[in-house]
C-alpha positions as a Python dict, from the first residue, in 0.01 Angstrom:
ca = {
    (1, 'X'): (0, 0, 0),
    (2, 'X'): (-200, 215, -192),
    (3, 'X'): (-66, 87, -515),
    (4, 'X'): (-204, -279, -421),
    (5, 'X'): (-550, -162, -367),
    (6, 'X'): (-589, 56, -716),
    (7, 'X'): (-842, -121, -925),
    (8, 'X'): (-710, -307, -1201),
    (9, 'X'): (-811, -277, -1556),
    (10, 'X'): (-1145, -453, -1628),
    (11, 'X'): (-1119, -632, -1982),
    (12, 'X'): (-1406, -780, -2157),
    (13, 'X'): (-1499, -968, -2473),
    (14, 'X'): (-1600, -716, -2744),
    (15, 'X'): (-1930, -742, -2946),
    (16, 'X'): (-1875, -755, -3299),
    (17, 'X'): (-2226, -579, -3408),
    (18, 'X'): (-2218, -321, -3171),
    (19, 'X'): (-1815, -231, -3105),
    (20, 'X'): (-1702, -307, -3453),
    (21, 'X'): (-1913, -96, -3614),
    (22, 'X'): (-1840, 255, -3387),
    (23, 'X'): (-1490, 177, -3448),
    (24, 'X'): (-1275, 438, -3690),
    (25, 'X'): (-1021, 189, -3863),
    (26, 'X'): (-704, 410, -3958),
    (27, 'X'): (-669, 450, -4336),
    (28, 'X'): (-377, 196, -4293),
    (29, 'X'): (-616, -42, -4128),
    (30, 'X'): (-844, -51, -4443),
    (31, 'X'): (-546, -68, -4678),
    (32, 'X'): (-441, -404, -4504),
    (33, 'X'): (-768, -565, -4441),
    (34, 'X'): (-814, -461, -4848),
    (35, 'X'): (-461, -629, -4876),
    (36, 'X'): (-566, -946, -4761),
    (37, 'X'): (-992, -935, -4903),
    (38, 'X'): (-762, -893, -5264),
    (39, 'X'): (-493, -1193, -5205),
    (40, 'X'): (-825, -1432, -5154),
    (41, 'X'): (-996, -1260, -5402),
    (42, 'X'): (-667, -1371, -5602),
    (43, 'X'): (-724, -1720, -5498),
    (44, 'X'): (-1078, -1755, -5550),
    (45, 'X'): (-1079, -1651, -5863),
    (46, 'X'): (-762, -1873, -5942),
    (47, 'X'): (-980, -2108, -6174),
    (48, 'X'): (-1129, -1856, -6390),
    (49, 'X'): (-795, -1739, -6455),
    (50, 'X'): (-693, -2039, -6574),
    (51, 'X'): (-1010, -2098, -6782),
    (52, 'X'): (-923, -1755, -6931),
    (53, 'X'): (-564, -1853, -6984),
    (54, 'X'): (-647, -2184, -7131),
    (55, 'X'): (-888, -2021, -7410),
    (56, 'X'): (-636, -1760, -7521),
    (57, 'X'): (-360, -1969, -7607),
    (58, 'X'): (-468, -2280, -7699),
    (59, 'X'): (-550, -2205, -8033),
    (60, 'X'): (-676, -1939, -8273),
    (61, 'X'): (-1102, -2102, -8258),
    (62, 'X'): (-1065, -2093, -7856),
    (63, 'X'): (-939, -1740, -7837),
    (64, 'X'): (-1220, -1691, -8063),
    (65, 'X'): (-1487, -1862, -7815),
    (66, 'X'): (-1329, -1630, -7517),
    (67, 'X'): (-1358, -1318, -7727),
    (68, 'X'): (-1685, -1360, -7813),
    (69, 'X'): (-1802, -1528, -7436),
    (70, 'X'): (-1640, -1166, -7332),
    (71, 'X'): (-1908, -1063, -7640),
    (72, 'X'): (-2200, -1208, -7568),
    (73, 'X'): (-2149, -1457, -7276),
    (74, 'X'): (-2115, -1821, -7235),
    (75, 'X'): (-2350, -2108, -7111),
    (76, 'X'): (-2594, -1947, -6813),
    (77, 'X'): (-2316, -1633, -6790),
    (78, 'X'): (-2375, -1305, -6948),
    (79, 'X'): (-2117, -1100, -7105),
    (80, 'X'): (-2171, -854, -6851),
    (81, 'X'): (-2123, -1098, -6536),
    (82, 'X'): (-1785, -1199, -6690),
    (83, 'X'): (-1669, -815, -6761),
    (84, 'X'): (-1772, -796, -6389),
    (85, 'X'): (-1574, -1063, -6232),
    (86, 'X'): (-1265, -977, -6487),
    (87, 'X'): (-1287, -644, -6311),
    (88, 'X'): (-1273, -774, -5985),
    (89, 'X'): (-974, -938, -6060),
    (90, 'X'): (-825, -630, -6202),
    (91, 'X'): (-894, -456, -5893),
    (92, 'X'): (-770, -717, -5696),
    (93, 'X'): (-427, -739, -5842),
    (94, 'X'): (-397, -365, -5869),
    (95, 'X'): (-468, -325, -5482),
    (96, 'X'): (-272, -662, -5389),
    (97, 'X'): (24, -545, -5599),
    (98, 'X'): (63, -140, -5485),
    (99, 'X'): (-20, -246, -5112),
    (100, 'X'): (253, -495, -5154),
    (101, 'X'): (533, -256, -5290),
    (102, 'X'): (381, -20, -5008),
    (103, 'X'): (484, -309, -4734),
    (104, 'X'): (878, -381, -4907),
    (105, 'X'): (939, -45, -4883),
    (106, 'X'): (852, 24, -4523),
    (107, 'X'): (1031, -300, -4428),
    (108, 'X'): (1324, -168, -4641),
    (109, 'X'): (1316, 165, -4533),
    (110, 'X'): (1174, 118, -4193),
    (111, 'X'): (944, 405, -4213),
    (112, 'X'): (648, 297, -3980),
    (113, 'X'): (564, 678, -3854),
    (114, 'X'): (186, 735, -3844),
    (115, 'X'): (237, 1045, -4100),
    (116, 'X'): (387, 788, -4344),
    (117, 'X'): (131, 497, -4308),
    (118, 'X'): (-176, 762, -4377),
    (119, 'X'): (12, 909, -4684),
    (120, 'X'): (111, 551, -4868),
    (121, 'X'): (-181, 401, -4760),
    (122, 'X'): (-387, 683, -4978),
    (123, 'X'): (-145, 708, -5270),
    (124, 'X'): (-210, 314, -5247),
    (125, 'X'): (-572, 347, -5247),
    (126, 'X'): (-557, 641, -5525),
    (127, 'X'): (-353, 457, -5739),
    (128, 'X'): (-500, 101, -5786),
    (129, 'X'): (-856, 260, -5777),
    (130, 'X'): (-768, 531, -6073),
    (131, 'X'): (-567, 229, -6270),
    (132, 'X'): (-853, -31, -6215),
    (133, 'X'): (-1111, 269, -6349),
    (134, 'X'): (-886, 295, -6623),
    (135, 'X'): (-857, -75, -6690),
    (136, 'X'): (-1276, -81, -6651),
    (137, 'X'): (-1318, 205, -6900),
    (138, 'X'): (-1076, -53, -7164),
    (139, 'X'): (-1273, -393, -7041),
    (140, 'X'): (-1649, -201, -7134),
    (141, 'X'): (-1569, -66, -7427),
    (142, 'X'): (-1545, 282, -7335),
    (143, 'X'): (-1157, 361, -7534),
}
């Protein structure tokens, strides 16, 4: 009887300003959520990719118009607004493509151990961040 009468767990709605924001998302957490911001990211940016494609191979005096729009900008962009959304992209393929082999090889593996998830999830972190600085260093000129 005295199992009936135990209270039951209350559950409530959470609020997103003030719960959110005192919660510590595991290092795993971040790496998906990062995952996902860099697969839209992806998509977004689908049409400049396609702009940039189109210049580069249609012929020599359009590759010549992208190099120097990557120069000295184009229309109302700056050279420097381009370099930055170019780097977002690098980022975002860098993180989208390491967290991805991350995922096949815990579903091929099946290593889903907490000790694991930290670990990958900050050589996957390390590793795009290091290889998009690298790729930044190339894109401004710096090498």
């Amino acid at each position: 009887m005295s199992e009936l009468s135990k209270k039951r767990p209350e559950f409530r709605n959470i609020n997103a300003f003030k719960d959110l924001t005192t919660y510590r998302l595991p290092l795993a957490g971040w790496v998906s959520i990062l995952h996902r911001v860099s697969g839209l990211l992806m998509f977004v940016l689908l049409p400049f990719i396609v702009w940039i494609f189109d210049r580069s191979v249609t012929s020599e005096l359009s590759y010549e118009s992208l190099t120097s729009a990557f120069s000295s900008g184009t229309g109302i962009y700056g050279a420097w607004f381009l370099k930055l959304v170019s780097l977002a992209l690098i980022w975002a393929y860098m993180h989208h493509m390491f967290a991805g082999i991350r995922h096949l090889y815990m579903d091929r593996t099946h290593k889903v151990d907490k000790a694991f998830g930290k670990s990958s999830a900050a050589a996957t972190l390390v590793v795009s961040l290091a290889l998009t600085l690298v790729l930044a260093a190339k894109l401004f000129g710096v090498y």
